[in-house]
C-alpha positions as CSV (number, residue, x, y, z in Angstrom):
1,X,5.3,-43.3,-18.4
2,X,7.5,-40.1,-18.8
3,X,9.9,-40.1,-15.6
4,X,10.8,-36.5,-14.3
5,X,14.8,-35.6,-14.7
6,X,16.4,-35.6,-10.9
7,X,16.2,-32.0,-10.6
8,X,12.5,-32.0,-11.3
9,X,12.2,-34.9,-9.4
10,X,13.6,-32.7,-6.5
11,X,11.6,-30.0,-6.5
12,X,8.7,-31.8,-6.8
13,X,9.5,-33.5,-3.3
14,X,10.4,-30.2,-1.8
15,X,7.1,-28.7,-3.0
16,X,4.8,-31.3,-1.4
17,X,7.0,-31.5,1.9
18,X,6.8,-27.9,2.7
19,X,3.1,-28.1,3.3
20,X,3.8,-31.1,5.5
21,X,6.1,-29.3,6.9
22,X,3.7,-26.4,8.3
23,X,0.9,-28.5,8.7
24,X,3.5,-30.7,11.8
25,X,3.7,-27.6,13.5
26,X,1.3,-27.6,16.8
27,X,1.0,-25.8,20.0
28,X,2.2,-22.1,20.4
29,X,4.1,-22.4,16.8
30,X,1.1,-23.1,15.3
31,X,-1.0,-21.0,16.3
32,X,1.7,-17.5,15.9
33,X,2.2,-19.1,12.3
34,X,-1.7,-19.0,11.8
35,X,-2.3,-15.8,13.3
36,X,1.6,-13.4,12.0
37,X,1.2,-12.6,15.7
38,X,2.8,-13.1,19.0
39,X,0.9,-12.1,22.2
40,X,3.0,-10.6,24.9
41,X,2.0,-10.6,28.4
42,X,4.0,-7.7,30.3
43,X,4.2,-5.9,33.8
44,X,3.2,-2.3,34.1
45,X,5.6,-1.8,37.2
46,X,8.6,-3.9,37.5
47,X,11.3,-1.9,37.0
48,X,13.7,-2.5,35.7
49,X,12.1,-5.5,34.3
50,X,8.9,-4.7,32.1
51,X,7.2,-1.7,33.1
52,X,5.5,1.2,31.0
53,X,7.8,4.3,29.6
54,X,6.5,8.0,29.5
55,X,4.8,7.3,26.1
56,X,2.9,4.1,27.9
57,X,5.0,1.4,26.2
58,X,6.0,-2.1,28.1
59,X,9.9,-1.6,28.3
60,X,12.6,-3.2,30.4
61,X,15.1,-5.9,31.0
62,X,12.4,-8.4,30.6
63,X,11.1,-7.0,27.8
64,X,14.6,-7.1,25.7
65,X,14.9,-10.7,26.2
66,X,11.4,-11.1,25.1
67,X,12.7,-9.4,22.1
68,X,15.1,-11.7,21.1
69,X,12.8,-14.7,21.2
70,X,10.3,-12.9,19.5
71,X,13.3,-12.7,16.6
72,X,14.1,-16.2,16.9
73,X,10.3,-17.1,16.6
74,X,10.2,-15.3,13.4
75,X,12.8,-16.6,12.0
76,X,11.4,-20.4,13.0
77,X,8.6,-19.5,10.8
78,X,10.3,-17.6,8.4
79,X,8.1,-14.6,8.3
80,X,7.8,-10.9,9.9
81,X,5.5,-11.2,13.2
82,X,3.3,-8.2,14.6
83,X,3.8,-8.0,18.5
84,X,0.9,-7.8,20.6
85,X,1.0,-6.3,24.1
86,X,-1.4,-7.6,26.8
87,X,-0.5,-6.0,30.4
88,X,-0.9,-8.8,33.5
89,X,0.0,-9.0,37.4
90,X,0.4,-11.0,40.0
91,X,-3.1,-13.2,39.7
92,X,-3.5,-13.0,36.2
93,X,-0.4,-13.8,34.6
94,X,-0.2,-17.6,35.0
95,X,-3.9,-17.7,33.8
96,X,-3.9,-15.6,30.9
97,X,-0.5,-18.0,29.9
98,X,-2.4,-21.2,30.7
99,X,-5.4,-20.5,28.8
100,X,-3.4,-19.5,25.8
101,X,-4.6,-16.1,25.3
102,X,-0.8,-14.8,25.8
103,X,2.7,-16.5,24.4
104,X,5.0,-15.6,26.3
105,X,5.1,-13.3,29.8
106,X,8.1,-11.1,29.7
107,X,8.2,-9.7,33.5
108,X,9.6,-10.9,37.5
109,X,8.2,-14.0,38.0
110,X,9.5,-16.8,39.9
111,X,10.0,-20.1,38.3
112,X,9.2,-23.0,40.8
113,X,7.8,-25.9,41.1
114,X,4.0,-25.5,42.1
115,X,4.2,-23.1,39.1
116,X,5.5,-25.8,36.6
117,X,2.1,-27.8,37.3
118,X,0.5,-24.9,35.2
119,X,2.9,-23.6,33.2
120,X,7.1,-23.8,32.1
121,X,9.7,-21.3,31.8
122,X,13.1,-20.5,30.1
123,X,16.5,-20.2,31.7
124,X,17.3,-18.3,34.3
125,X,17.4,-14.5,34.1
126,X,17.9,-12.8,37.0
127,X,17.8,-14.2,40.8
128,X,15.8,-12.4,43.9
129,X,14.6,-12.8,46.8
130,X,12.1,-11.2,49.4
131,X,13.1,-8.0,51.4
132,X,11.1,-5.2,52.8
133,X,10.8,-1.5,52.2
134,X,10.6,1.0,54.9
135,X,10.7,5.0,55.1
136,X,13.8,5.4,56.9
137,X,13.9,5.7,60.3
138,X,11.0,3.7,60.9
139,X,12.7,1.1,63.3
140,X,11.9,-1.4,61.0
141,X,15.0,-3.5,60.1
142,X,13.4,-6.7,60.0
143,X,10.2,-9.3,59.9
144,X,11.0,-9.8,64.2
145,X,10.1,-5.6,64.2
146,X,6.8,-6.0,62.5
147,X,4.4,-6.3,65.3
148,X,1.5,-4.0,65.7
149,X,2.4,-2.8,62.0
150,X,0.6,-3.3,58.6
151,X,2.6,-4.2,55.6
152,X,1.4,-4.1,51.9
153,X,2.0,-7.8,49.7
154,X,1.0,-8.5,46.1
155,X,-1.2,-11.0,45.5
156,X,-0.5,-14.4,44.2
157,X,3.0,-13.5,44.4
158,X,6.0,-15.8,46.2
159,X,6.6,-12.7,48.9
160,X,3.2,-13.1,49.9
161,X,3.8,-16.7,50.8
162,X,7.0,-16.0,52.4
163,X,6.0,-12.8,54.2
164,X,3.3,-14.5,55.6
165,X,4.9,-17.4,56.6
166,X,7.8,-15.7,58.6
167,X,5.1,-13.8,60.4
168,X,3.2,-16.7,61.4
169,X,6.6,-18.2,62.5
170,X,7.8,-15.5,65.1
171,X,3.8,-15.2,66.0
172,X,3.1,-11.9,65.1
173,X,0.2,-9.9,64.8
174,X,0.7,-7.8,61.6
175,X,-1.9,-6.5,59.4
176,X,-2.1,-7.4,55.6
177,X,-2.8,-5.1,53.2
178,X,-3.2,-6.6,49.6
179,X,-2.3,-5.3,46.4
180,X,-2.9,-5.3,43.0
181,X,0.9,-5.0,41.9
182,X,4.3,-3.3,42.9
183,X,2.7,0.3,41.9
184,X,-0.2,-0.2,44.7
185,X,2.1,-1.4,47.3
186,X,4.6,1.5,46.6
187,X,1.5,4.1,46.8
188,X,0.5,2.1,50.2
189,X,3.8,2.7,51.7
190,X,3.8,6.8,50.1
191,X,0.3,7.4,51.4
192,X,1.6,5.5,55.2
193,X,-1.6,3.1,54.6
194,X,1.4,0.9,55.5
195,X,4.5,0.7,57.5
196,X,5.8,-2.0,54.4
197,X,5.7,-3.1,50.9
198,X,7.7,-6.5,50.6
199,X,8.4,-8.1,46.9
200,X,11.7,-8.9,45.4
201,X,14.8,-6.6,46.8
202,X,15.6,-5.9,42.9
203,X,11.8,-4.6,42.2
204,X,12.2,-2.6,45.4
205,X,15.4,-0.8,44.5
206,X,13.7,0.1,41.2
207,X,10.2,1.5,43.1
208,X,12.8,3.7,44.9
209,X,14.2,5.1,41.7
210,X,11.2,5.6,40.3
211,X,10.1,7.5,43.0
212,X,9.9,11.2,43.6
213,X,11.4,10.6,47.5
214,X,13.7,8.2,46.7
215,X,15.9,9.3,49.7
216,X,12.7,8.6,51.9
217,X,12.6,5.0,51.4
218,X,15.5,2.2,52.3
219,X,15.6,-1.8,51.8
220,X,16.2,-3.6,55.0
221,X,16.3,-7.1,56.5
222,X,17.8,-10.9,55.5
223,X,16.4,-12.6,52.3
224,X,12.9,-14.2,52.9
225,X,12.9,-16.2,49.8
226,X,15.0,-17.5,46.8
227,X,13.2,-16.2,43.6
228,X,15.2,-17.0,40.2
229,X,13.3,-15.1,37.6
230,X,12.3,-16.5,34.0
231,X,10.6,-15.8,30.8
232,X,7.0,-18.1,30.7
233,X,5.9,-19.9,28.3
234,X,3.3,-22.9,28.3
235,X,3.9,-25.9,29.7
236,X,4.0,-29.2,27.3
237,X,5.2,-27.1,24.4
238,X,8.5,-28.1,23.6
239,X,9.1,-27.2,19.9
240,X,8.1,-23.2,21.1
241,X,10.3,-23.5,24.4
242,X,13.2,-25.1,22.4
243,X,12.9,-22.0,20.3
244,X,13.3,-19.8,23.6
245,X,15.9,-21.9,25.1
246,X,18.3,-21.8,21.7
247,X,17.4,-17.9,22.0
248,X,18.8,-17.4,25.4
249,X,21.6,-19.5,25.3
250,X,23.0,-17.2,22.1
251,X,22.6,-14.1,24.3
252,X,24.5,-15.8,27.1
253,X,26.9,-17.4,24.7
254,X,27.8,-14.1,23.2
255,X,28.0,-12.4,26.0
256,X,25.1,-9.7,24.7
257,X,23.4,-10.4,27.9
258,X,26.2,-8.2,29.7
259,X,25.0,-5.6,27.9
260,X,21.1,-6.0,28.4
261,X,21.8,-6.5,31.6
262,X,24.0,-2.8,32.2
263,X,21.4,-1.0,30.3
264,X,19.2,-2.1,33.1
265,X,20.8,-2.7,36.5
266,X,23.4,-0.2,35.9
267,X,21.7,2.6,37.0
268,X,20.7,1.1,39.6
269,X,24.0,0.3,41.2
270,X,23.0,-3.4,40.9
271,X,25.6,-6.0,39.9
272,X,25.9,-9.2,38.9
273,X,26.2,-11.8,41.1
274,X,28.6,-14.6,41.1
275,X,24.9,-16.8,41.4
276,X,23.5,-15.1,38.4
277,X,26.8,-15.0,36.2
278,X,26.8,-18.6,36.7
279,X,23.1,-19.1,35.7
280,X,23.9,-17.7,32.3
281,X,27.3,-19.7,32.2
282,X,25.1,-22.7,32.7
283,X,22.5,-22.0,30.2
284,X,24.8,-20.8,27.7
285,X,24.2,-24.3,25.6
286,X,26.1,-24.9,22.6
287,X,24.5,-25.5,19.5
């Protein structure tokens, strides 16, 4: 029997394990590996988050994070990856994620813990909470000055939960409007079908920008809710959210997500806070 020199030898091992290799992959990995495509599910109106530009394409804070896992996917699998966009909201998001026909959902949702039955999420990225928008002068300055008005909340959102909750709380009697995402409840509020839209204080300051009143609008009243935003992936997929998770930690590590993070918020006058600076502190894992 003719024995192969050790160099041989060696490439002969590395030639059968790099089909074993593939074939150990499972779960999201698998199935971009398969496909040369990642499926991204995006908002079309959370700024500054993941909302669409003039020419109709998903941009945003959000969306630049996304970016850099997408990278860091591609380099796992050691090929070039097409990007596919798929637009969600409120009620479809966590769905469309569970069911696998999206990879990862680059927008404002809340990660907690009636959501991790369904689905998981990456580090922290930004943290929220629930606030209302008003026109100004409207007398409005808090949930206690609600009664006898009708206020605008997304469904299948956190704010709806915690709107509703505060109202049933002091016993008012306020009429609920629902909408389909932050773009209805902002029209709502234009076209006074409502007297307030409620979501995130950060999504409302961007509605304001993006408005063409912006000096007829103003964000009032204490924090309903505590909403620290993530990236979703699917849940029991460790190999893809490790992936993720080593991402994120580099753009924290670095300090890169400073700069994100001004290209965004900037504008908007929006710092960060000592909360969120320690979030990326935290998650900034070394390798």
């Amino acid at each position: 029997m003719k024995l192969l020199k050790p160099a041989a030898a060696l490439a002969f091992a590395l030639a059968l394990a790099a089909p074993a290799a593939a074939q150990e992959r499972t779960g999201t990995l698998a199935k971009i590996d398969a496909s040369g495509e990642i499926v991204l599910g995006h908002r079309e109106s959370s700024v500054p988050f993941a909302y669409l530009d003039e020419n109709q394409k998903p941009v945003g804070y959000s969306i630049d994070l996304c970016m850099k896992v997408v990278d860091a996917v591609s380099a796992e699998l050691g090929k070039e990856l097409s990007i596919k966009y798929v637009p969600v909201n409120p009620k479809t998001r966590i769905a469309l994620m569970a069911n696998g026909t999206i990879d990862l959902e680059c927008g404002s949702t809340t990660n907690n813990l009636t959501r991790q039955d369904q689905v998981e999420y990456l580090p922290t990225t930004f943290i929220t909470g629930t606030k209302l928008m008003v026109r100004k002068g409207s007398g409005i300055g808090s949930v206690a000055d609600l009664e006898g008005k009708a206020v605008a909340l997304a469904q299948g959102t956190t704010n709806e939960r915690a709107v509703k909750a505060a109202i049933e709380e002091l016993g008012l009697d306020v009429k609920v409007l629902p909408v389909r995402d932050h773009a209805e409840g902002m029209l709502s509020l234009e076209t006074d079908r409502v007297d307030v839209y409620a979501t995130d204080h950060i999504l409302l300051f961007g509605l304001i920008a993006k408005s063409k009143t912006p000096d007829s609008f103003e964000v009032v009243g204490d924090f309903l809710s505590f909403d620290p935003y993530a990236l979703m992936v699917r849940r029991d997929d460790s190999a893809f959210e490790l992936v993720g998770k080593k991402a994120l930690a580099e753009v924290f590590r670095s300090g890169e997500i400073n700069e994100i993070y001004s290209k965004w918020f900037d504008p908007l006058g929006v710092a960060q806070t000592d909360l969120l600076k320690a979030a990326f502190q935290i998650n900034a894992l070394p390798e």
